[in-house]
Steps between C-alpha positions, in 0.01 A plus 500: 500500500416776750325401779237761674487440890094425596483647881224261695133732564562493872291665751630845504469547057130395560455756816682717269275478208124541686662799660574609182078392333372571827695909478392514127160398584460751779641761268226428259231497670633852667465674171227752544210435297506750222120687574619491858826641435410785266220673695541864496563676841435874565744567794493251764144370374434192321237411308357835531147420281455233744539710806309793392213225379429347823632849666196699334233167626647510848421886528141528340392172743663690800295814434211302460572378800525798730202642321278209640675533821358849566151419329220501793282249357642226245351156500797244577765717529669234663511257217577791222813621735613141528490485115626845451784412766586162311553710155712695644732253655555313178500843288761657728691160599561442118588890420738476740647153450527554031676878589690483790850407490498241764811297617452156352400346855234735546373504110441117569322652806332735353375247190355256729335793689328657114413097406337482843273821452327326245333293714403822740375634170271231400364455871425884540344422147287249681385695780357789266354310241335257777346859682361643143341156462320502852294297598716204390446183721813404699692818372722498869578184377603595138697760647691348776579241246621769277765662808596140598622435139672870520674367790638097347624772267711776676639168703587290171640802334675603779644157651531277213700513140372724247317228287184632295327187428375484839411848577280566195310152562433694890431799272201365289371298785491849686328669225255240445381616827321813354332312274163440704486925558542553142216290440266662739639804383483496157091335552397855717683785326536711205646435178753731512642403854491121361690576233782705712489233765561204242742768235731510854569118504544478102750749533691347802504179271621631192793631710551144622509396172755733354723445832506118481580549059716769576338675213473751310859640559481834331742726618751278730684805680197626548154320479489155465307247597528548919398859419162408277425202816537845731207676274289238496489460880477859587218535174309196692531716859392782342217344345375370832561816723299677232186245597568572877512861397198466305278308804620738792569831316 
């Protein structure tokens, strides 16, 4: 009878074999993800819907901005520039960042810089919403609140590992902080500025919503599911700078 020699699993066949899992599992999970991988480029721009979404917000808030900046007499111009200001950081940061062809150190950079912006966003938010609401009891309070929330948010984003969990909980908890101006708003004004104050936030959520299903995906090359979120949150900015339009002109 033949005998087959049995060689002994020493150390180095083990080391040898999880180099061999641990090179097929990094090769794996290298694979580009498929929606990622086939977005369509014109030149050296990517994801050119996305850029020329928040692109397009970025430039009608800045105009808006050096408009009030020449106005003589505009009630809280501080407060609207500080929300016009914050639009534009997050609207330019993420044109910028989805376009760009960054080196992959500084698109890390520059994602941490576009998930930061959203807490600029919602505290410039704040700091309108709290001034078309005056008189609101304790509204320094509401609003410094707000801007010390923006900031545990640029330094999370910034310092520790991308995790979303955590940000969004600091997201709602900053949001929730508008919640006392929208009330006194919504008890002193018209209708119509009501309805574009409260049509702003619906939109922002239903963007949430299709971001955290990933859904619809439509087009994937194209316009999917990050491009419908990017809609939604400039069609919720657009509702609300047409209600600061509407109360200073």
């Amino acid at each position: 009878m033949r005998r087959h020699r049995v060689f002994p699993i020493g150390s180095h066949t083990r080391n040898t074999a999880a180099l061999a899992c641990a090179r097929l599992s990094t090769e794996e999970y290298a694979k580009p993800v498929p929606e990622i991988s086939a977005r369509l480029s014109v030149g050296p721009f990517q994801n050119p819907v996305r850029g020329v979404l928040h692109g397009s917000g970025a430039l009608v808030w800045l105009a808006f901005a050096a408009d009030l900046a020449v106005r003589e007499a505009v009630p809280a111009r501080a407060a609207l520039l500080l929300c016009a200001a914050s639009q534009v950081a997050l609207f330019a940061t993420s044109a910028f960042y989805h376009s760009l062809p960054w080196p992959p150190r500084w698109k890390a950079r520059m994602q941490r810089a576009d998930h930061a912006m959203i807490h600029v966003k919602i505290a410039g938010t704040i700091t309108a919403l709290t001034w078309l609401a005056a008189p609101l009891p304790l509204s320094g309070v509401f609003v410094a609140a707000a801007w010390a929330f923006a900031l545990a948010g640029i330094v999370y984003k910034m310092v520790a590992e991308i995790d979303e969990i955590p940000s969004v909980r600091l997201q709602i908890g900053q949001a929730l902080l508008g919640l006392p101006a929208m009330a006194s708003f919504a008890a002193r004004e018209p209708g119509a500025h009501v309805a574009l104050l409260v049509g702003g936030g619906l939109l922002y959520l239903a963007g949430a919503l299709c971001f955290a299903a990933r859904r619809p995906v439509l087009w994937p090359r194209v316009f999917s599911f990050h491009e419908v979120f990017h809609v939604f949150v400039l069609a919720g900015s657009g509702a609300h700078f047409a209600l600061i339009l509407a109360r200073v002109g």
